[in-house]
Residue, then its C-alpha position, 0 to 999 in steps of 0.5 A: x500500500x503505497x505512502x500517502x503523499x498529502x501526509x508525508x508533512x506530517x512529522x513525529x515529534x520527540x518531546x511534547x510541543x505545547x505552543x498555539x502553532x503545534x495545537x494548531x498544526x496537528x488539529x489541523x491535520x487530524x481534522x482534515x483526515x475527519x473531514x475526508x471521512x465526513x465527506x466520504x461519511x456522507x457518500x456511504x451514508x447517503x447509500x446506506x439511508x436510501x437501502x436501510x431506511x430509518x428502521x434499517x439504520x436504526x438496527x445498525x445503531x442498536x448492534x454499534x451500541x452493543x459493540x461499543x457496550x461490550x468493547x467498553x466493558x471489557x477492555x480494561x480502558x487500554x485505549x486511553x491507560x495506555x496512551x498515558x504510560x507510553x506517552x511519559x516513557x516515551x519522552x524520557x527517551x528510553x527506546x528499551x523500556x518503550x519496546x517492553x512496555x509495548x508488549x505489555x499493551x499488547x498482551x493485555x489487548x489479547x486478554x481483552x479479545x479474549x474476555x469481549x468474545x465471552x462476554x459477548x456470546x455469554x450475555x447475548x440472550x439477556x442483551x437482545x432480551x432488555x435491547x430488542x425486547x425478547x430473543x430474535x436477535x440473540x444469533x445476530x448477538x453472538x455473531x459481534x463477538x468477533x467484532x469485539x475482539x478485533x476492536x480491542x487489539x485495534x484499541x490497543x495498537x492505537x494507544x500505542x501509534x498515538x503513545x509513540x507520537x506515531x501521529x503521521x501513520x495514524x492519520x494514514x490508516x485513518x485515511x485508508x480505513x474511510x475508504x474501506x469502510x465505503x467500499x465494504x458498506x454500498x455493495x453488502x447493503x446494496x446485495x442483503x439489505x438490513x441482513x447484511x448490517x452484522x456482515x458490514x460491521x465485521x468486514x469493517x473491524x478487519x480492514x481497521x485491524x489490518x491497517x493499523x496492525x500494518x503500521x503499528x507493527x512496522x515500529x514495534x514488531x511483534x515479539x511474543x517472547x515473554x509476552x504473559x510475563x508481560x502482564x504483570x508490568x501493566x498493573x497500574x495501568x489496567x486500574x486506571x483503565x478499570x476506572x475507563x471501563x466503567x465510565x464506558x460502561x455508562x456512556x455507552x450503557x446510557x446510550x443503549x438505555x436512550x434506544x432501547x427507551x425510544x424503540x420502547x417508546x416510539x419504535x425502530x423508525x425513531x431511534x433511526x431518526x434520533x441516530x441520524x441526528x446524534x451523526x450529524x452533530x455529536x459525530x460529525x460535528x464533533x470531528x474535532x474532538x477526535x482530532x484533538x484527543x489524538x495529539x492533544x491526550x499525549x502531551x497532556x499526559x506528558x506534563x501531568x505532574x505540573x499543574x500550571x503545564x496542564x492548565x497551559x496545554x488544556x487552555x491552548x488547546x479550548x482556544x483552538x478547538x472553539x476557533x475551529x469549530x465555531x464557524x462550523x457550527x453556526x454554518x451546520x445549523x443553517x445548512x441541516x434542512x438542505x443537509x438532511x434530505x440531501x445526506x439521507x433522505x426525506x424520510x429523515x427530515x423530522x429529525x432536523x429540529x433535534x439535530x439544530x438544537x443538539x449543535x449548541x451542545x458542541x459549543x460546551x463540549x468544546x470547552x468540557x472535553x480538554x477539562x475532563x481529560x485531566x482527569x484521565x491524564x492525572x490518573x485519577x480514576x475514582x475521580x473520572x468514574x463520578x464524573x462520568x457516571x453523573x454524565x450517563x444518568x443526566x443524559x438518559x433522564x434529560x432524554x426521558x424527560x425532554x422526549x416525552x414532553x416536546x419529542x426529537x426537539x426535546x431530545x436535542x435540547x436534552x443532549x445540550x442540557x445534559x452536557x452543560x451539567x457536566x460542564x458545571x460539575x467538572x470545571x467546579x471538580x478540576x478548580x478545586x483539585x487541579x487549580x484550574x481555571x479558564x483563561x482570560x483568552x478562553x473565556x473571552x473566546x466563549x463569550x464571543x463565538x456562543x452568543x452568535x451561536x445563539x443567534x444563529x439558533x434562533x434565526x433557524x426559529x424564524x419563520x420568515x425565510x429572508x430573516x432566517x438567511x440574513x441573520x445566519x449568514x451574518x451569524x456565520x460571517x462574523x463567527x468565521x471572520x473572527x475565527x480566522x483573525x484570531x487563528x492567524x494572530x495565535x499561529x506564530x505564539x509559543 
């Protein structure tokens, strides 16, 4: 498979780089390899709505969630513990120990393989039972076994690539996989429809290991001699991934709890619906979320012995994420009538009232997601766990409440209720511990780009269809005319 050419620029870094122009320079490039995904997301999903339709996509969405609820609860958090250990050993240089503890991840990653395919073909009778409401999918069920397994050791061997600041044959595989994954889902939906959704999600888990295997193993061959004895050596970094399984046990548990409520509730063709909304703004919109914790949770971790060096490096990177991310905001929430129809199909326009109001959230998120990683970086497990517990129960109540009294709307406004109680809880958590506080920069930056936010929300209310493009045009121009100033000013700062 040959090097992609627009990547090469990408360079691995030997020490931890905090200034405006390194924060900016790799969310760049990871949200340029998001972007791709979105556009080529947009090609697949597109297919895929018109083969499936709701209650086609909404199936999918419950075997994803059962996936993420299992791979969650099984794998020992070795996809963020991981990055943390190898990121501090890493900078001292020690190429050695670097190799010894890579084994260590990697032995682990088998043992979690291994416990997800038990656990899987174990609990299948009661997962389709509570998730689907009685047995028809327990054999579908068992069949993701596989699919869990290959996304632990895929886990695992990310943790390292983004450890090892292997930052450019990440992005690599990143781009491959979109292309894979597009070229497996058309032709199996397009041949078996709905039947085909187990079949795509295990094509696609083997294209994803194999590509990052390629590039894992070309720094960090496989040696399996004392691999077991490995295990060992990765103690303290299963207790802090104890602490990540269960907080992805109540983010992924709250969201098989938010289907399988809404399937109770209103049936497949709504939690199709609400997926497509939670794609188009959780997922989609959030792309620079992805982008920031592939570099960002390494350095983070770098420094997590100095407080003011976390403060600095979680300030910077609230900065860029909400520069980044503003203008394309306020241009989503004007563009999702147009956007739903032509993304999916006008069996899904329903949802574009929750998908507008859900965007705000992203603006909380941006600031939250920085802050919570602290956490994550300190190691401070119980901590994580309470914070993230709360998140789950406020998620799936909000949802509760909100659908019941005003529908998908009141879904939307849900997600962004939840997220900033999160907000509250987790900046009051890491002042008190951590002595962190926003920047002046950072609030002064959020007091900017949310209220025109705001604005742009709220012409997207108008009925007149002039006001509604005349005040979000001017929302989207100014949010992007102040993002650019300010990015171009920070570029050259340290």
């Amino acid at each position: 498979m040959r090097e992609l050419p627009l990547l090469i620029l990408v360079k691995n870094d030997n020490k931890a780089d905090n200034s405006y122009g390194h924060v900016l320079k790799y969310t760049g490039i990871f949200g340029g390899v998001q972007v791709l995904n979105i556009l080529v997301g947009l090609v697949r999903t597109k297919a895929v709505a018109l083969l499936l339709g709701p209650a086609g996509m909404g199936l999918a969405s419950l075997f994803n969630t059962i996936v993420s609820f299992v791979s969650q609860a099984t794998s020992f958090g070795i996809s963020f513990s991981a990055i943390r250990h190898i990121s501090e050993i890493f900078d001292s240089g020690n190429e050695r120990r670097i190799g010894e503890y890579v084994k260590t991840v990697r032995a682990w990653s088998l043992v979690a393989a291994l416990l997800g395919v038990a656990v899987c073909v174990a609990a299948a009778p009661a997962i389709s039972t509570y998730v689907f409401d009685g047995d028809a999918h327990t054999l579908e069920v068992m069949c993701l076994a596989p699919v869990v397994a290959l996304t632990a050791v895929t886990s695992g061997e990310t943790a390292i690539l983004k450890g090892g600041r292997r930052l450019r044959e990440l992005a690599q595989s990143q781009v491959w996989m979109v292309f894979a994954t597009l070229a497996i889902a058309v032709p199996v939906y397009w041949k078996f429809r709905a039947s085909g959704i187990i079949l795509v999600l295990l094509l696609a888990a083997v294209a994803n290991a194999a590509l990052t295997l390629r590039y894992s193993y070309r720094f960090y061959p496989l040696r399996l001699g004392g691999a077991w004895g490995a295990l060992g050596a990765g103690t303290s970094m299963v207790r802090l991934g104890v602490a990540f399984i269960l907080s992805g046990i109540f983010g992924s548990g709250a969201e098989m709890v938010v289907r399988s409520f809404l399937n109770a509730t209103a049936g497949l063709d709504t939690v199709g619906l609400y997926n497509a909304g939670y794609m188009l703004t959780v997922t989609y919109a959030g792309m620079v979320f992805t982008a920031m914790e592939t570099d960002y949770f390494p350095r983070l971790s770098a420094v997590n012995h100095d407080n003011a060096a976390v403060a600095l490096v979680a300030n910077r990177q609230i900065e860029v994420s909400l520069l980044i991310l503003s203008p394309m905001l306020t241009a989503m929430m004007l563009a999702l009538p147009l956007l739903v129809p032509l993304l999916y199909s006008g069996k899904f326009v329903p949802v574009v009232g929750m998908a507008q109001a859900a965007v705000m959230s992203m603006y909380v998120r941006a600031v939250m997601i920085p802050v919570t990683y602290i956490t994550l970086a300190k190691g401070h497990s119980r901590a994580y766990v309470v914070t993230e517990g709360a998140s789950a129960v406020g998620l799936v109540v909000a949802i509760m409440l909100c659908f019941s009294h005003w529908g998908l709307v009141g879904a939307g406004f849900a997600i962004v209720i939840s997220n900033v109680l999160d907000l509250a809880i987790i900046l009051v958590y890491a002042g008190i511990r951590y002595g962190y506080r926003p920047s002046r920069q950072v609030l002064a930056c959020a007091a900017v780009h949310v209220p025109i936010g705001i604005v742009a929300y709220l012409a997207t209310c108008a009925d007149s269809f002039m006001l509604r493009i005349g005040a979000g045009g001017v929302a989207v121009a100014a949010s992007l005319a102040l993002s650019l100033r300010t990015l171009y000013n920070k570029r050259a700062k340290k």
